[in-house]
C-alpha positions as CSV (number, residue, x, y, z in Angstrom):
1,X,0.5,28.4,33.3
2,X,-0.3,31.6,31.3
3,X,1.5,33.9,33.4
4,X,4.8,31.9,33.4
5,X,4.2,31.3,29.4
6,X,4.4,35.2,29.6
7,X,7.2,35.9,31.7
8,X,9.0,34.0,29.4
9,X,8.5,36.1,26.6
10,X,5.8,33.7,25.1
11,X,7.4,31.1,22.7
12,X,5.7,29.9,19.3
13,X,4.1,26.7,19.5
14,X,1.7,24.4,17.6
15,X,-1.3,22.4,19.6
16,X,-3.0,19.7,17.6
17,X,-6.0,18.1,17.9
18,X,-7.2,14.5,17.5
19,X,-9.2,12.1,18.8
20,X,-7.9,8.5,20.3
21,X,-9.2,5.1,19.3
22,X,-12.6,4.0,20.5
23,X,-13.5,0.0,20.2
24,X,-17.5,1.3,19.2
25,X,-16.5,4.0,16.6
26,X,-14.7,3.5,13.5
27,X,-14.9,6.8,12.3
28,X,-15.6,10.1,13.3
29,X,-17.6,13.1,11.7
30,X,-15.7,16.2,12.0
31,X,-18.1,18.9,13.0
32,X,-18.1,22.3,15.0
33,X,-15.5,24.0,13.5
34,X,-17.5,26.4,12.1
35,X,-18.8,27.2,16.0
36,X,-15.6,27.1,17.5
37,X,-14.2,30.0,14.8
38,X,-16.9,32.1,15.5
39,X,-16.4,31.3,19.5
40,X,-12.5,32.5,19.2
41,X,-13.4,35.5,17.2
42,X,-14.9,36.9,20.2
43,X,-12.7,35.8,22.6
44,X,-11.7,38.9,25.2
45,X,-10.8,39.7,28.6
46,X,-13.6,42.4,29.6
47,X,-13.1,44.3,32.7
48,X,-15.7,42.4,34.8
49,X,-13.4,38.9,34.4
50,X,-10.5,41.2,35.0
51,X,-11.6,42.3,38.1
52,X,-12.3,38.7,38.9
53,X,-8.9,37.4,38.1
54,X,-7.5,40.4,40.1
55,X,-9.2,39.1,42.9
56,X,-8.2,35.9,43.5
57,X,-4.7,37.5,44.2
58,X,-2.9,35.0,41.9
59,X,-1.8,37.5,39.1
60,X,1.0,40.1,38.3
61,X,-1.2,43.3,37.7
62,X,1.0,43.2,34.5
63,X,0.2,39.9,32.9
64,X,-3.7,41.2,33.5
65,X,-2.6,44.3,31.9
66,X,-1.5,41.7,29.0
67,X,-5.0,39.8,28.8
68,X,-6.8,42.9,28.6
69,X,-5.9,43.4,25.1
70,X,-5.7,39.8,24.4
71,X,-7.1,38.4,21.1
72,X,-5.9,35.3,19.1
73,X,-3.6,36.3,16.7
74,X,-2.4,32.7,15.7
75,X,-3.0,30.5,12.9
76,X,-5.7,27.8,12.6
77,X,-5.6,24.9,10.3
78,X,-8.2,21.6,10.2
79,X,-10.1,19.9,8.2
80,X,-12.9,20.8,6.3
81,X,-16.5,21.3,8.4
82,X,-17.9,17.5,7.9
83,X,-14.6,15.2,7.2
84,X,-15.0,11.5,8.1
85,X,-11.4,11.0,10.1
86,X,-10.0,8.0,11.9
87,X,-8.5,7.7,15.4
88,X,-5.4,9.5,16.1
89,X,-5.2,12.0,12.5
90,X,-4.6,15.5,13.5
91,X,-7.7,17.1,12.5
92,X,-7.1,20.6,13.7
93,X,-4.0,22.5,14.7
94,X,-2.7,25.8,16.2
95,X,0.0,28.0,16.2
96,X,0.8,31.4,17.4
97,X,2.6,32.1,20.4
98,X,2.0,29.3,23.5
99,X,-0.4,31.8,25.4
100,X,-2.8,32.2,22.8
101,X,-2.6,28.0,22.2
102,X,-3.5,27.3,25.6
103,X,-6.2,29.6,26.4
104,X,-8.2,28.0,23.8
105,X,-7.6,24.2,24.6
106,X,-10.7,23.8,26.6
107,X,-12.7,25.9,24.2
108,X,-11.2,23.8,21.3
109,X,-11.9,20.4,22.8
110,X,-15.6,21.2,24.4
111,X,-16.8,22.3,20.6
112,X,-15.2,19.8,18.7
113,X,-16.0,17.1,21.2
114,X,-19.2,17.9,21.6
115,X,-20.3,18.5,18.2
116,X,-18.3,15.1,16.9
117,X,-19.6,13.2,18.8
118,X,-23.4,14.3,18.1
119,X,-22.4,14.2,14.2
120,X,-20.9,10.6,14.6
121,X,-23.7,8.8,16.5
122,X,-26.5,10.2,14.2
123,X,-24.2,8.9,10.9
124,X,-23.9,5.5,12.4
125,X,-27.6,5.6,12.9
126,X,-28.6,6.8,9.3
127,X,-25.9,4.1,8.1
128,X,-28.4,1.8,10.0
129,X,-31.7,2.5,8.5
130,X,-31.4,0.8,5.2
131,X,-33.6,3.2,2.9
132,X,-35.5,3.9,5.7
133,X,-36.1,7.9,6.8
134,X,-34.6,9.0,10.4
135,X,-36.2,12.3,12.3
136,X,-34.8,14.0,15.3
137,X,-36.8,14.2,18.4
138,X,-33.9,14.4,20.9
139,X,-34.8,17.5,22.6
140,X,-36.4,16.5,25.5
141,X,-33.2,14.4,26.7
142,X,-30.1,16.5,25.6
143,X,-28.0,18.8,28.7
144,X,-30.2,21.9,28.3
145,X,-31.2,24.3,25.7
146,X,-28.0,24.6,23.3
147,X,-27.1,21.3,23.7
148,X,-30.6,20.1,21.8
149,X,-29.9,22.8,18.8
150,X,-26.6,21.3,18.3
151,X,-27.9,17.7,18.1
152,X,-30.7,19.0,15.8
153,X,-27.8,20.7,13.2
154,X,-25.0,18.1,13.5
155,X,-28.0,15.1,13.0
156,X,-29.0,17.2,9.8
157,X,-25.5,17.5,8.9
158,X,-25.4,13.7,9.1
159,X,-28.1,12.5,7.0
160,X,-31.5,13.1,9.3
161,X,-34.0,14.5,7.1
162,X,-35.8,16.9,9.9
163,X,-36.4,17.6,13.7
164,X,-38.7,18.2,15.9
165,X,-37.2,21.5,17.5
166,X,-38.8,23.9,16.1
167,X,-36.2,26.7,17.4
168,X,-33.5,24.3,15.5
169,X,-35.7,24.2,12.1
170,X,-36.0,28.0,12.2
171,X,-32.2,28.4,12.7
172,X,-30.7,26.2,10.9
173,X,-33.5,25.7,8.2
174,X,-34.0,22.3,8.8
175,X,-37.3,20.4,7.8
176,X,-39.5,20.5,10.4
177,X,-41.6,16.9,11.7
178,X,-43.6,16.1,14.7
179,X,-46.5,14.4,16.0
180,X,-48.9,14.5,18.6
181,X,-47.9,13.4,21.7
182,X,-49.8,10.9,24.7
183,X,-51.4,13.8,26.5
184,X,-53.0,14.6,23.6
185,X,-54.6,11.8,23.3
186,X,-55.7,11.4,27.0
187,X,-57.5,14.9,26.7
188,X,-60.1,13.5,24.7
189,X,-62.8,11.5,26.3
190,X,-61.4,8.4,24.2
191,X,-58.8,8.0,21.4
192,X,-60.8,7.7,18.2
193,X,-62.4,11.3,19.2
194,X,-58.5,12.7,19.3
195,X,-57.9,11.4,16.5
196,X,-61.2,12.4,14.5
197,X,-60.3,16.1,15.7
198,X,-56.6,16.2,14.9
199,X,-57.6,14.4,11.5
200,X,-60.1,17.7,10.8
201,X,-57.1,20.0,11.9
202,X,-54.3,18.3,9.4
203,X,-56.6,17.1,6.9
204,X,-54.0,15.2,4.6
205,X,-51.1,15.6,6.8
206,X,-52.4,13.4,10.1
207,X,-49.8,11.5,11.8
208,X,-51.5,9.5,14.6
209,X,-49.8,8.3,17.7
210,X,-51.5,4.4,18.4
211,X,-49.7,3.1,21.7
212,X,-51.4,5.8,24.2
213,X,-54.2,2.5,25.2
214,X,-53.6,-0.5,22.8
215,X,-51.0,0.0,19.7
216,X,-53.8,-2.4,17.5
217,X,-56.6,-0.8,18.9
218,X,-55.4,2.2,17.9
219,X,-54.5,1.2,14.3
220,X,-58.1,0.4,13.9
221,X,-58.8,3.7,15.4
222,X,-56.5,5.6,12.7
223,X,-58.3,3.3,9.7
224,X,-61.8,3.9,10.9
225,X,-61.1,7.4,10.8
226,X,-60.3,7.1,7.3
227,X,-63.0,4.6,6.6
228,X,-65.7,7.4,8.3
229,X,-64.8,10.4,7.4
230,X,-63.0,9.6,4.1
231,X,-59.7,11.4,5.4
232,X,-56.1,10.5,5.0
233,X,-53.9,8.7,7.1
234,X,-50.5,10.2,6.4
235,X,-48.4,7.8,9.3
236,X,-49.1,6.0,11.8
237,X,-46.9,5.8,15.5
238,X,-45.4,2.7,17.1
239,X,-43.9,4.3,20.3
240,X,-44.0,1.3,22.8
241,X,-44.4,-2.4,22.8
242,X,-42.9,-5.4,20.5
243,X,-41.9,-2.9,17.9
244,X,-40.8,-5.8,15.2
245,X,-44.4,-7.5,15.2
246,X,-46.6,-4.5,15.9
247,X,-44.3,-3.0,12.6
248,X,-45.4,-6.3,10.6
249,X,-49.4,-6.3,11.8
250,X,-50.1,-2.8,11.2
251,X,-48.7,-3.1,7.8
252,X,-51.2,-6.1,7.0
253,X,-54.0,-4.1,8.4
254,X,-53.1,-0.6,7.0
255,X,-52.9,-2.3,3.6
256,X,-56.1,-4.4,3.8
257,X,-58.0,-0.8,4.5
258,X,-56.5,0.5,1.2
259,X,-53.9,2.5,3.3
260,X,-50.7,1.5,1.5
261,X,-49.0,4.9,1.4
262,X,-49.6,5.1,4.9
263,X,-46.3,5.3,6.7
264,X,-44.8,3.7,9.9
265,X,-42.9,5.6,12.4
266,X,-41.0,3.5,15.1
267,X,-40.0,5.6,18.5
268,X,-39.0,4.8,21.8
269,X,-35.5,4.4,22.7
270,X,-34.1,3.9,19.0
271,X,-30.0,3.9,18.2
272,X,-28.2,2.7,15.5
273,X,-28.3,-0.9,16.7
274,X,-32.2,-1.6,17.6
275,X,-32.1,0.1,14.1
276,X,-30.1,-2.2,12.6
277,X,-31.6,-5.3,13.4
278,X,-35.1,-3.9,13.2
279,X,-34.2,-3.5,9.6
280,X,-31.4,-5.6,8.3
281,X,-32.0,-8.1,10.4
282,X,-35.6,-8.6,10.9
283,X,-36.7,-7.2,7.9
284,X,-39.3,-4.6,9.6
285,X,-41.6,-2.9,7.3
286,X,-41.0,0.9,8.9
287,X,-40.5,3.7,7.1
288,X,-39.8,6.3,9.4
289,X,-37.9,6.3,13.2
290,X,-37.8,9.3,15.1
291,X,-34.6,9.1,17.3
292,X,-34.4,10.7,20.6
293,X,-32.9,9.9,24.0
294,X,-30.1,7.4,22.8
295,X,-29.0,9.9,20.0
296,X,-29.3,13.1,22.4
297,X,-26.3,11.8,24.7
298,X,-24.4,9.3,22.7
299,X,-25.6,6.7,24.7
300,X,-23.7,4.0,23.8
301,X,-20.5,6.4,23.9
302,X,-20.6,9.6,25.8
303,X,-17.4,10.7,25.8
304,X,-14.7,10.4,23.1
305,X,-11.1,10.5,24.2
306,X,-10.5,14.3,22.5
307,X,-7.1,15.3,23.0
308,X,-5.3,18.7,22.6
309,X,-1.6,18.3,22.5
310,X,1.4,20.6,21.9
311,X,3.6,19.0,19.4
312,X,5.7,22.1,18.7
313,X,8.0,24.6,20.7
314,X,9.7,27.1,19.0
315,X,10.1,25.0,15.7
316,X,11.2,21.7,18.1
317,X,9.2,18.5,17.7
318,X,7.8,17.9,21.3
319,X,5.5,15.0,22.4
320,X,3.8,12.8,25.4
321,X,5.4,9.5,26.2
322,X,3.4,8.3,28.9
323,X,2.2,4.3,28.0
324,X,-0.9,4.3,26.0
325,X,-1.3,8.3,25.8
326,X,2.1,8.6,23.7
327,X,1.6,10.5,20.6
328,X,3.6,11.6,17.7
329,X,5.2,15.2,17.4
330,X,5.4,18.1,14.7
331,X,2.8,19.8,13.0
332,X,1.1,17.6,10.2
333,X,-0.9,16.8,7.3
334,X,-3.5,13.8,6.9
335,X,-3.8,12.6,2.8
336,X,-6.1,10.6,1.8
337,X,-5.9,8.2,-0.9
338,X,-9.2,7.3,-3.0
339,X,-9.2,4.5,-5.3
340,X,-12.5,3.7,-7.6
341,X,-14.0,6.5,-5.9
342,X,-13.3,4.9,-2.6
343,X,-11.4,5.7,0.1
344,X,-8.5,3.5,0.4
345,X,-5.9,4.6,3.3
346,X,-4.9,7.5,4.9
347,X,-1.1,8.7,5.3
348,X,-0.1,10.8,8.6
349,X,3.2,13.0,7.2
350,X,4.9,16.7,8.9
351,X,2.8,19.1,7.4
352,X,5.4,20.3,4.8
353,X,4.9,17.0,2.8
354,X,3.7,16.6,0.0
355,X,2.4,13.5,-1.4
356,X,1.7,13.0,-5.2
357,X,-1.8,11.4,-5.9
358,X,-3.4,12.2,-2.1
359,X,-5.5,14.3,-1.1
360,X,-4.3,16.8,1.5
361,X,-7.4,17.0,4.1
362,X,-6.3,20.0,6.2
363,X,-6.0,23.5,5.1
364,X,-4.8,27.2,6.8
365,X,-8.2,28.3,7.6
366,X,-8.2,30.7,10.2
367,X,-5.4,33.8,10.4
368,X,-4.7,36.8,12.8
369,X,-8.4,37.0,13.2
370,X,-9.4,36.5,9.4
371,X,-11.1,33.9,7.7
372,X,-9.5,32.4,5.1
373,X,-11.8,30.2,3.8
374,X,-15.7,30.5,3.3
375,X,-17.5,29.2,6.4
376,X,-19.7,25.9,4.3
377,X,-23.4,26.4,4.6
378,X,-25.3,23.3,6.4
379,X,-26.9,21.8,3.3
380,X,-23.2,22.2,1.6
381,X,-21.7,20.2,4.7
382,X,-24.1,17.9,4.7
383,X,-24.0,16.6,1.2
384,X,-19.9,16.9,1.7
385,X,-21.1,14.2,4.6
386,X,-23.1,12.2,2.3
387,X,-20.9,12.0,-0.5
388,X,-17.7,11.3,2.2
389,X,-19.7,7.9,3.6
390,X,-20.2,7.0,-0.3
391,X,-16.9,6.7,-0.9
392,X,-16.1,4.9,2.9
393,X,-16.3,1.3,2.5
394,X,-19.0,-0.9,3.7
395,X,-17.1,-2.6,6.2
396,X,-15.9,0.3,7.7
397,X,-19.2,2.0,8.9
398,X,-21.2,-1.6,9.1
399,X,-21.7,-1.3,13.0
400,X,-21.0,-5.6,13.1
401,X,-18.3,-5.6,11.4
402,X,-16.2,-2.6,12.7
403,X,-12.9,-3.0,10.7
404,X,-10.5,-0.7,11.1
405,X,-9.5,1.8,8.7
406,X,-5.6,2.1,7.4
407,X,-4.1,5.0,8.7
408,X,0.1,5.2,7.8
409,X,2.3,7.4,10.3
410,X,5.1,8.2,8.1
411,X,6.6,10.9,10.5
């Protein structure tokens, strides 16, 4: 496609981006943009993928020429780093001539898709946990070693309050949290003797993992350790078993051992819905959940429908019309109308509209290889996050009820 957008002398065009509807998400959490700008800053042709290209003996030695001093001089425009959007809102768009547009779709979509969808799923599960505190320990179960640091920033981003990735907690500042772990355990000759040791390690800041032989048998373990040696008991571990009445005994028996500030941490396959009926539902007294595999992947929804469309050619609107992947054309602007400090609808317009009392929610961020706005810092995305879902209402992030959010297309 590139070399015949070049032979004909490279038109202008806009690409937006959005994502389609999804029956389990009724929101989204913008995220990656920050990434993705750094990503396209750098993007080149070096000589090595030159001579590759030249080898396939597909290309006019011309159009490689071209590519060799290739860099996006186009204009970027999206959303701010952490918008809550709806299915089918532009959310990013670019513009420069059709080359530079295209080279960048599958950049554009694996960022924004990746990181969105992390961002979303660990929203809906902090949405889920009442007043309770969420941790990530999805490292162990993402696609490799960059795909577990950007779960550990976009779960920040979305409310988590720490990780267990150390490499994420050192990048990204993020609060570190951890426990010990079953083969711990099993190195000691028996369980109270691991956790006597790690106890005289931690002093006040023990966390003691119960399920490795017998989750109540280990409870007594943690209190007799407190009882013997006058040390604290910071949490205690549920990673296995009925979590709902293991939750609601080792509260009676923490608290009949004086333990009352000891905490519970639930584990073990955790999402946003064994969450929410753990702790709306049945009450559960846990304070903590540390949230791996189900988070890691998206479980519940893998893969978002993303889409990167060109909705402008040379200043004409363009669009698909296939059934069911149709969209609409022309370069656009999302406002957002908030009532009682609430969000209240959202009106899809062209982008040169203006609408009195909305809130425009994309802006030019990214020219000829400037920034034109300030990159946010994490902690400043993630209250934006937080302060975004205060103002979404109830109904439309309450994972039973699911109701859709107005979005007008006045195009």
């Amino acid at each position: 496609m590139g070399q015949v957008y070049w032979k004909q002398d490279l038109p202008h065009a806009t690409f937006s981006l959005f994502f389609r509807s999804n029956k389990k998400r009724s929101y989204f959490v913008f995220s990656g943009i920050d990434e993705l700008l750094d990503q396209i800053a750098r993007f080149r042709f070096d000589d090595d993928y030159l001579s590759y290209l030249e080898s396939l003996k597909l290309f006019d030695k011309k159009y490689l020429s071209y590519l060799s001093t290739f860099k996006f001089n186009g204009l970027i425009r999206s959303m701010r780093n952490g918008s809550l959007f709806f299915p089918d809102e532009s959310i990013l768009e670019v513009s420069g001539n059709i080359l530079e547009g295209q080279l960048l779709e599958t950049l554009i979509i694996n960022e924004i898709h990746a990181s969105t969808s992390l961002a979303t799923k660990s929203s809906r599960i902090v949405q889920s946990s009442g007043k309770s505190t969420v941790f990530d320990f999805s490292a162990r179960r993402t696609y490799g070693y960059s795909a577990a640091l950007k779960a550990s920033k976009n779960a920040y981003i979305s409310g988590f309050e720490g990780t267990s990735n150390v490499d994420a907690g050192k990048l990204f500042g993020i609060p570190l949290s951890g426990t010990m772990g079953h083969s711990y355990v099993l190195s000691f000759k028996n369980e109270y003797l691991s956790f006597v040791n790690y106890a005289e390690e931690f002093k006040n800041n023990s966390i003691f993992l119960v399920d490795t032989y017998d989750s109540l048998k280990g409870i007594n373990n943690a209190i007799d350790v407190h009882k013997n040696g006058s040390m604290d008991v910071k949490a205690i571990r549920l990673d296995s078993g009925d979590i709902k009445e293991l939750s609601f005994k080792a509260r009676q028996m923490l608290d009949a051992a004086g333990l009352m500030t000891t905490k519970i941490i639930a584990s073990g396959s955790m999402d946003e819905y064994k969450i929410n009926e753990l702790i709306n539902n049945q009450k559960c007294p846990i304070d903590i959940f540390g949230v791996g595999s189900s988070f890691g992947v998206s479980s519940d929804s893998p893969v978002l429908e993303c889409v990167y469309k060109l909705v402008e050619i040379d200043n004409t609107p363009v669009n698909k019309l296939s059934p069911k992947k149709s969209y609409f054309p022309y370069s656009k602007q999302v406002h957002r109308k908030i009532e009682d400090n609430l969000m209240n609808h959202d009106v899809i317009t062209r982008n040169n509209i203006h609408k009195d009392g909305y809130s425009p929610m994309i802006e030019n961020i990214y020219d000829r290889g400037e920034y034109i706005t300030e990159i946010d810092s994490i902690l400043k995305v993630r209250n934006y996050v937080k302060n975004q879902l205060e103002q979404l209402p109830e109904e439309n992030k309450n994972i039973e009820i699911q109701r859709e959010y107005p979005v007008i297309f006045e195009i």
